[in-house]
N, C-alpha and C positions, 0 to 999 in steps of 0.2 A: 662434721663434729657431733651431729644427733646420733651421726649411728652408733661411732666412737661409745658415747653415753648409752645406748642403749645397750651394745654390747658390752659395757664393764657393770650398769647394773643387771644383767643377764646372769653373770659370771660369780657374783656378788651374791646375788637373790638365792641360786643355783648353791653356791656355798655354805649359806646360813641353812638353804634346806636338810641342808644331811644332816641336822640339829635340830629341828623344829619337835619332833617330838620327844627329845630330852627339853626343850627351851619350855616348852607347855606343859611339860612334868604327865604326859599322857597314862604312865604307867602308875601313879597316882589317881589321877581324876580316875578312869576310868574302872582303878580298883584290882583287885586279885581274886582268883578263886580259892573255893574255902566253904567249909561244913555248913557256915551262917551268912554265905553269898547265896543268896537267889538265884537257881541254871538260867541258862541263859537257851537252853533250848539246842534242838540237833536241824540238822537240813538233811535232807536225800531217802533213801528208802534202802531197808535191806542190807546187805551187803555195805553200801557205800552210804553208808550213816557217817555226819561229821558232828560230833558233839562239841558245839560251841562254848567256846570260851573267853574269859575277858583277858588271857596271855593272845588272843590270836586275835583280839579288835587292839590292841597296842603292836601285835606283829605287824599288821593289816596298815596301822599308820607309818610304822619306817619304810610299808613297802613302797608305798605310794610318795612317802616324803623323799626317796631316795630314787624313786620314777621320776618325780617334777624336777630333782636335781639333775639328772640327766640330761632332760629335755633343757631345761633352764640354762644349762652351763652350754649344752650343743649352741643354742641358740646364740648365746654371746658368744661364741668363738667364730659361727658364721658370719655375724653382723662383724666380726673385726676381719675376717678374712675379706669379706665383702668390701670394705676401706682401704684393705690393702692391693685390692683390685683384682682378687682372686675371684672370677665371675660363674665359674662351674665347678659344682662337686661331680670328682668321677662315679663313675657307679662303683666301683671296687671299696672307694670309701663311704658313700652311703651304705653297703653293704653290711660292712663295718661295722659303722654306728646301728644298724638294724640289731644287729650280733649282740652288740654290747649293751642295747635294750632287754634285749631277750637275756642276754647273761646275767644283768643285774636283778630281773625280777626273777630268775631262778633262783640266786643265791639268797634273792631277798625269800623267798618260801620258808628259808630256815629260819628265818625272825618271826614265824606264824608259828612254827612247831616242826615235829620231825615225826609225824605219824606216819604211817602208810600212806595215804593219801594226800598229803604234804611233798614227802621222797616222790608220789607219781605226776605232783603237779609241777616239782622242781624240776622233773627228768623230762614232761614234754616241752615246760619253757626251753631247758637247755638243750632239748634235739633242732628246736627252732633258733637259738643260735647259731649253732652246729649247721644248719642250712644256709643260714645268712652269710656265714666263714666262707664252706663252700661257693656260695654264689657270689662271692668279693671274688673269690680268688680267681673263679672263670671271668670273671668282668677284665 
């Protein structure tokens, strides 16, 4: 019965995350950029300078609120799989879920921005899906 609970509030928890930074109004606190915002400064050198921004510390919170969701919702689905006596994940479907880690922080890059450098962070998360597919499929 504990797992039972622990997997529906897994499922639950997992749910409400895909909400947490609209629920905390992030895109508020955190503020907008703008002539009489204060920069917020660059990282890297040269060529691959990333001029920071407070759109990309609000991108930076769905990516991560909709990673914990992931993991979160995985988690309760195992813990009910787990009760219903399902005692091994194949590798085909771990695989999978690898895939769909990696696919979701891809598409999550577009909630940071769509620079250069964003398009080249989205396209190695999703070649690493793209591997994870593959290596489901040979499993």
């Amino acid at each position: 019965m504990a797992t039972v609970a622990a997997g529906l509030f897994s499922l639950v928890l997992g749910i409400v995350h895909l909400w947490v930074p609209r629920i905390f109004a992030l895109d508020r606190a955190i503020g907008t950029d703008g002539p009489s915002v204060p920069e917020l400064g660059s990282l890297g050198r040269g060529p691959w300078t990333y001029r920071r921004r407070r759109s990309d510390a609000v991108g930076i919170a769905w990516v991560m609120s909709n990673a914990a969701s992931y993991v979160l919702m995985s988690v309760g689905i195992l813990d009910l799989a787990w009760v219903a006596g399902d005692r091994a994940v194949p590798m085909g479907m771990a695989g999978l879920w690898i895939a769909g880690w990696w696919a979701i922080r891809a598409g999550g890059q577009f909630t940071v921005g769509r620079r250069r450098g964003d398009i080249a962070i989205a396209a190695l998360f999703a070649m690493l899906a793209a591997l994870h597919v593959a290596l489901a499929i040979r499993a």
